[in-house]
Backbone as a chain_set.jsonl record, in Angstrom:
{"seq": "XXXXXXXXXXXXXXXXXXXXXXXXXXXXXXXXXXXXXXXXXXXXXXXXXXXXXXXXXXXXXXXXXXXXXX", "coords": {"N": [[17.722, 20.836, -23.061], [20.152, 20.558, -21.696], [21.271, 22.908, -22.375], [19.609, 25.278, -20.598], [19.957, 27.186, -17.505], [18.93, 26.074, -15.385], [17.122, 23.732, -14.369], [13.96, 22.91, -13.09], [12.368, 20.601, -11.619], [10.033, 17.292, -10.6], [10.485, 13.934, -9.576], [11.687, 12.857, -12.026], [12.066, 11.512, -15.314], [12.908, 13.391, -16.58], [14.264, 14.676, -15.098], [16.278, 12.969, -14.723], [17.236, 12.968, -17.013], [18.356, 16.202, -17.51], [20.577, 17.198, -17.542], [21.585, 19.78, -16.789], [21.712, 21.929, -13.892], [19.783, 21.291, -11.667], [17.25, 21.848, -9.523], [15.47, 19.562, -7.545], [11.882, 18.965, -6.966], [11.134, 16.509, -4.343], [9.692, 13.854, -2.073], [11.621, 12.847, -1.059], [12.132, 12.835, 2.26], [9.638, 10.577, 3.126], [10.179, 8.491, 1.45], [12.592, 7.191, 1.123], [15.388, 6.578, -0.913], [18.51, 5.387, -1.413], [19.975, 6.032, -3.545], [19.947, 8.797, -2.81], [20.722, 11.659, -0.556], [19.171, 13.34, 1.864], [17.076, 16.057, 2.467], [17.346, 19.661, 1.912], [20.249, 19.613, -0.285], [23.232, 18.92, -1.531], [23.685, 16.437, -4.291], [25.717, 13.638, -3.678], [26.34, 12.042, -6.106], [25.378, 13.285, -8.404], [26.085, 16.056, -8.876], [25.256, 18.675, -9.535], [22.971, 18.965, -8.997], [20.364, 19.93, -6.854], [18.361, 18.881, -4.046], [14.771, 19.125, -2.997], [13.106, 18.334, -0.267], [9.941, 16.815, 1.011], [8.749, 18.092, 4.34], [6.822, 17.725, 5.72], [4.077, 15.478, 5.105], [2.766, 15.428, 1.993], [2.68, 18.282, 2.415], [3.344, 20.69, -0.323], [3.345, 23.085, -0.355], [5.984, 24.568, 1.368], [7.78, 23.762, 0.578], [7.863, 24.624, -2.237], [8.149, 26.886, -1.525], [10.469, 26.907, -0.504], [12.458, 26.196, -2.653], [11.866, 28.457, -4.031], [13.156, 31.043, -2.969], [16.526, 31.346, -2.462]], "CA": [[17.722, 21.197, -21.668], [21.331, 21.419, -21.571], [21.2, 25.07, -22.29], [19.278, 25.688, -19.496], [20.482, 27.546, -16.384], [18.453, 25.88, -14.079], [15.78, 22.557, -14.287], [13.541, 22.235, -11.688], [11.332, 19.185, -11.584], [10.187, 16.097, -9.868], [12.068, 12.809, -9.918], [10.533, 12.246, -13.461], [12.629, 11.161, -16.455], [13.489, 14.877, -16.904], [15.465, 14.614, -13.707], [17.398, 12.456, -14.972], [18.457, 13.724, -18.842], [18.096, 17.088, -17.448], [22.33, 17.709, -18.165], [21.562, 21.447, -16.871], [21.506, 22.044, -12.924], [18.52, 21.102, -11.214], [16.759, 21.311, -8.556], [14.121, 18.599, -7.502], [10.937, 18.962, -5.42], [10.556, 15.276, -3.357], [9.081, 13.448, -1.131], [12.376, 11.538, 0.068], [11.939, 12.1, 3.614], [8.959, 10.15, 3.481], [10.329, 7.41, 0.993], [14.075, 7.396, 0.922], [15.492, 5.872, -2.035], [19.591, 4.891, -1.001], [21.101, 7.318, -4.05], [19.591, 10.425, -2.766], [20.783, 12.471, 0.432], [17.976, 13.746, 2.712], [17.415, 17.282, 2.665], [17.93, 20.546, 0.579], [21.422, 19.339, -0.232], [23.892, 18.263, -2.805], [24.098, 14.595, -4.053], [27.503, 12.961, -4.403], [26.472, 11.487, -7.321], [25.043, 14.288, -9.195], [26.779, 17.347, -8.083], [24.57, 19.799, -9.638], [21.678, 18.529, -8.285], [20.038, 20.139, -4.917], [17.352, 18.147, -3.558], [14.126, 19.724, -1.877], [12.231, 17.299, -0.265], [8.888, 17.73, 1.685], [8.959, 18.289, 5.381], [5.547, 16.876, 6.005], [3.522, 14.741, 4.021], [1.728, 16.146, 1.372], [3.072, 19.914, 2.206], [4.506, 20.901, -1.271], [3.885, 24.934, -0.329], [6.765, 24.757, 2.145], [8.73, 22.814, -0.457], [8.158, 25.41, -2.882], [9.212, 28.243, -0.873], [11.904, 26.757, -0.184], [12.409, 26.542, -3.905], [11.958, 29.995, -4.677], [14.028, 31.213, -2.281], [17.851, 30.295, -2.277]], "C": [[19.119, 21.544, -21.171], [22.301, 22.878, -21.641], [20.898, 25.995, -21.511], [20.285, 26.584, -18.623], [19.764, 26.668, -15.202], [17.235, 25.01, -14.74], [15.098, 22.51, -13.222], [12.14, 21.692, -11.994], [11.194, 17.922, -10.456], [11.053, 14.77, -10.276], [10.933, 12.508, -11.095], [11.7, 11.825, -14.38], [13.698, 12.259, -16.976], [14.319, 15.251, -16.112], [16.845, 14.099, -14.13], [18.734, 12.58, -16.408], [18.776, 15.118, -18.634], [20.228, 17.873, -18.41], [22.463, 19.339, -17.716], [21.708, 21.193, -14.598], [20.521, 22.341, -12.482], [18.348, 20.791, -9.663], [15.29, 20.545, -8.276], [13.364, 18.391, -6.431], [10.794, 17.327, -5.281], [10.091, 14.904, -2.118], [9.823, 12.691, -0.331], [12.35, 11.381, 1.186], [11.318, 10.712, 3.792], [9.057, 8.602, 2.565], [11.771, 7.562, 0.127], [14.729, 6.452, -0.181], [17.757, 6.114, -1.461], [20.715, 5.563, -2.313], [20.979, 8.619, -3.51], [19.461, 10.648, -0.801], [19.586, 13.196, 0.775], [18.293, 14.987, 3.148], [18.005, 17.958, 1.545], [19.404, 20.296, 0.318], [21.872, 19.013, -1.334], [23.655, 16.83, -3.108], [24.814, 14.287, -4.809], [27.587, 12.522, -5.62], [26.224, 12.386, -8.68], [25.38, 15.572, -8.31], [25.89, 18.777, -8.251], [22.972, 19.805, -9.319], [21.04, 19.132, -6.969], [18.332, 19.67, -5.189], [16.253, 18.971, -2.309], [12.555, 19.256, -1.39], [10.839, 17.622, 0.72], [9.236, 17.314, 3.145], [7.921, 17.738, 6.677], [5.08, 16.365, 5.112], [3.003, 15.675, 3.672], [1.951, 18.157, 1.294], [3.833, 20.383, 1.3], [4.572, 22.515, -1.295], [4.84, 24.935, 0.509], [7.708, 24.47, 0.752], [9.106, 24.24, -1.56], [8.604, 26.801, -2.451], [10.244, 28.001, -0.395], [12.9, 27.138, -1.774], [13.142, 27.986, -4.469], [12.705, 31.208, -3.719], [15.385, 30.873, -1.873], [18.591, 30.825, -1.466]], "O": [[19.356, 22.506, -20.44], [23.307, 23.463, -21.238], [21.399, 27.116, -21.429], [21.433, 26.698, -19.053], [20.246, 26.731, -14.071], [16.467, 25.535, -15.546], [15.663, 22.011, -12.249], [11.14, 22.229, -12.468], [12.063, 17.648, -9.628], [11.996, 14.664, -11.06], [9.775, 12.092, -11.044], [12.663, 11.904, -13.616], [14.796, 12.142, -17.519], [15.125, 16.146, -16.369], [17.99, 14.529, -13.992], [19.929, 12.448, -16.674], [19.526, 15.546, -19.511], [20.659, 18.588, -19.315], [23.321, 20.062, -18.223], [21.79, 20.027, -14.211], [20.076, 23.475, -12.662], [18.897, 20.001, -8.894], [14.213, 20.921, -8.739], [13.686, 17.905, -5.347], [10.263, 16.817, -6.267], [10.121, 15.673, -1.157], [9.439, 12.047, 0.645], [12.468, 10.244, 1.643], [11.923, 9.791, 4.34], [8.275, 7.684, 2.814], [11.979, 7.903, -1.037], [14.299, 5.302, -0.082], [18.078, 7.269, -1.181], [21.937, 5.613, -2.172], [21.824, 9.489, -3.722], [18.654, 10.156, -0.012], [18.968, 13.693, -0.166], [19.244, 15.282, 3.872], [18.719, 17.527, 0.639], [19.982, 21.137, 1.006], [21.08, 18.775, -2.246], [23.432, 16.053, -2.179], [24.879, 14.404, -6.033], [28.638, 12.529, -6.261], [26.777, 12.197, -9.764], [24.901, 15.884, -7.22], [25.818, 19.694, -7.433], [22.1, 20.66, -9.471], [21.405, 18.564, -5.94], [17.494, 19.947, -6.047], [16.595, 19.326, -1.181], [11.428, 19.55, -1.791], [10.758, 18.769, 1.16], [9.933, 16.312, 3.301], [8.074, 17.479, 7.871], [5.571, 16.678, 4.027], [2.687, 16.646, 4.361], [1.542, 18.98, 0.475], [4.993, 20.625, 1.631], [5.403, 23.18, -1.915], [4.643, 26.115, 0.8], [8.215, 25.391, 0.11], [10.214, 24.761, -1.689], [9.318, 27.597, -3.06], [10.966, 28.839, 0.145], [13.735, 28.027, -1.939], [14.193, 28.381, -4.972], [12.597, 32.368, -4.114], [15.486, 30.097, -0.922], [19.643, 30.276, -1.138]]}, "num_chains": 1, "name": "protein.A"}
């Protein structure tokens, strides 16, 4: 995966070995976890990381057009 250009996944396992720059569809609004910044955004801890979390419950077509759109 480190070969990659680009990972994009949920917070799964693959999130985390990914070693490539990823972006990850979540649900943190709705269950905020205290490493991860709220909102399409960077996180301090993982720099190549942008986070794109849902906006309403359950709405992951917003999510993904957000996605596919940069």
């Amino acid at each position: 995966m480190a070969t990659l250009d680009l990972v994009v996944t949920s917070d799964t396992l693959v999130a985390h070995l990914a070693g490539a720059p990823e972006f990850r569809v979540d649900r943190t609004k709705y269950a905020p976890d205290w490493r991860l910044d709220v909102g399409p955004s960077r996180q301090p801890l993982v720099p190549d990381r942008t986070l794109f979390p849902q906006t309403r419950v359950g709405d992951w077509a917003r999510v993904f057009d957000r996605v596919a759109t940069p």
